[in-house]
C-alpha positions in Angstrom: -38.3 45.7 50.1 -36.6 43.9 47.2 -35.0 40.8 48.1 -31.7 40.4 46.6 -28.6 37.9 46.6 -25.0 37.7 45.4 -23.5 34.4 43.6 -20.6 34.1 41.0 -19.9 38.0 41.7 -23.2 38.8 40.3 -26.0 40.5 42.5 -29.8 39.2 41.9 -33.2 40.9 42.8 -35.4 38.0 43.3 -38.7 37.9 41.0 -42.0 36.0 41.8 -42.8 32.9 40.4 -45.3 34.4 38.4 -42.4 35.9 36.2 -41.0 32.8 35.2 -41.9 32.7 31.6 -43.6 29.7 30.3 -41.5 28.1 28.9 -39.1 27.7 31.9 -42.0 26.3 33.7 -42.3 23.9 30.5 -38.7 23.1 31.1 -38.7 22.7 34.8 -40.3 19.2 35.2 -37.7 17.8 32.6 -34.9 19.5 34.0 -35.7 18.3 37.8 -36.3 15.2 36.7 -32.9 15.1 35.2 -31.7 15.2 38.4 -33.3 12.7 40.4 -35.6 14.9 42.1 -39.6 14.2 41.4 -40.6 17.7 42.0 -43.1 19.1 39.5 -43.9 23.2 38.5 -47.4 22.2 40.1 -45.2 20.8 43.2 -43.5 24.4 43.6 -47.0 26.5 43.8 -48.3 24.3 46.4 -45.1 24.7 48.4 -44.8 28.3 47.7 -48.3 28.3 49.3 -47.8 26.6 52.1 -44.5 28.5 53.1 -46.3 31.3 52.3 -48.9 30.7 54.4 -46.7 29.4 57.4 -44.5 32.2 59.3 -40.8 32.2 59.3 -39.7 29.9 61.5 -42.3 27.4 60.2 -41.2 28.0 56.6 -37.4 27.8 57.3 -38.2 24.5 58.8 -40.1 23.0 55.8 -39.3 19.9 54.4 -38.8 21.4 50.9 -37.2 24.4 51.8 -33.8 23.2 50.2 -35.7 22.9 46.7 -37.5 26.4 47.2 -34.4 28.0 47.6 -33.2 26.4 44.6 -36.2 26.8 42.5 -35.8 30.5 43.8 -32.1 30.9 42.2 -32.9 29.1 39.1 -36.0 31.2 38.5 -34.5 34.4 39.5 -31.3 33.7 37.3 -33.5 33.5 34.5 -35.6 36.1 34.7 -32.2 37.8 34.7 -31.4 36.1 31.3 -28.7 33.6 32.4 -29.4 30.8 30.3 -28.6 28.2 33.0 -30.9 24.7 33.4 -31.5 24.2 37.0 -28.9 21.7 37.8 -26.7 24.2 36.5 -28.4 27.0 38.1 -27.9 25.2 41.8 -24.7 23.1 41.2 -22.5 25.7 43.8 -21.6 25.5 47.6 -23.9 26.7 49.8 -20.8 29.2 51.1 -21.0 31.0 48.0 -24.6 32.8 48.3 -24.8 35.6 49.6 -28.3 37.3 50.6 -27.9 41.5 50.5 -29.7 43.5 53.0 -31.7 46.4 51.4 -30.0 49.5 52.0 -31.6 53.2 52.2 -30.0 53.8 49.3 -31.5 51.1 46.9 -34.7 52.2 47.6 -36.8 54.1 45.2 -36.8 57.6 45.4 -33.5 57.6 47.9 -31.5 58.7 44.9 -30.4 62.2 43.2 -30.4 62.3 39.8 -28.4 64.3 37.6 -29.8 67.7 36.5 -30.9 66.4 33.0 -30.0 63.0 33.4 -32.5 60.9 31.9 -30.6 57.5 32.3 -33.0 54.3 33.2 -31.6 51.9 35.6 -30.4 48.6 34.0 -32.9 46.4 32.7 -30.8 43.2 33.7 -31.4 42.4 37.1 -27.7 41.1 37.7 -24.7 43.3 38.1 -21.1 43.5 39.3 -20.7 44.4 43.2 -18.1 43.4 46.4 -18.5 40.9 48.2 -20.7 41.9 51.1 -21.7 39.9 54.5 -23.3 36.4 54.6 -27.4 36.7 55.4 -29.5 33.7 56.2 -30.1 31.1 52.4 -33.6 30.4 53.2 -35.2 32.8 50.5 -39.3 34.3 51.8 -41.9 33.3 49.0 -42.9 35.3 46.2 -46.2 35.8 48.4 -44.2 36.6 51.2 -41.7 38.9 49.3 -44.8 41.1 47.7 -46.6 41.6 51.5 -43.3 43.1 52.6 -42.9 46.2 49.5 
C-alpha cells in the first residue's frame, strides 16, 4: 500500500528514508538546527527504529512523533523535487494535511490501458487532485510502510 497525503493542493506518495538523497541528509542537521530543534539525521534513524519497532498505538504516542511526521513531509517533498528547507517544508497548520486512503484503483495492475498506449505514469510524485477527507497525521515508518506492500 502506498502511503500518500495531500498539502497545498498537491498529493504526495511517501518515500523511505533511504531515498532521501545525501545531500538532504547533509543539509538536515543545519536546517533543524536553524530552527531551534537539536535533532540530528543520526537522531531520525534511531527514531524511525524505534517506532518501527513499536506498534501503532505505541508509535503514535512517541515523544518525537511530531518531528517524524515532519521529517516525513520534508523528505517526501523532496524526493518529489520541491525545493523546500525543512522549516519551510513544515511551516503550515496542521488542518491542512490531508492523509489519502489507497483506493482499488491506485493500485498496480487495477488499471486499463489504452490499446497501444504506451504512456508511463508521471515521474513526479506530486500532482493536482480535490480535496478529499481528513485521515489520522501520524505518518507509519518507512519500515513500517515497506511491511505493509
Amino acid at each position: 500500500m502506498a502511503l500518500r497525503f495531500r498539502l497545498d493542493g498537491k498529493v504526495y506518495s511517501v518515500g523511505a528514508l533511504e531515498d532521501v538523497s545525501l545531500r538532504d541528509v547533509m543539509l538536515f542537521n543545519t536546517q533543524a538546527a536553524d530552527m531551534g530543534l537539536a535533532a540530528t539525521w543520526a537522531d531520525v534513524e534511531r527514531i524511525a527504529e524505534e517506532m518501527s519497532a513499536a506498534d501503532k498505538d505505541e508509535a503514535e504516542k512517541h515523544p518525537d512523533a511530531l518531528l517524524m511526521l515532519g521529517v516525513t513531509i520534508w523528505a517526501t517533498r523532496r524526493i518529489a523535487g520541491d525545493e523546500v528547507t525543512f522549516g519551510d517544508a513544515v511551516d503550515f497548520p496542521l488542518s491542512a494535511l490531508v492523509w489519502l486512503p489507497d483506493t482499488e484503483d491506485r493500485k498496480p495492475g487495477k488499471g486499463k490501458a489504452r490499446k497501444g498506449s504506451k504512456s508511463k505514469p508521471k515521474a513526479s510524485a506530486a500532482a493536482d487532485v480535490p480535496p478529499e477527507p481528513s485521515a489520522s497525521t501520524i505518518p507509519p515508518t518507512s519500515e513500517q510502510q515497506s511491511s505493509s506492500e
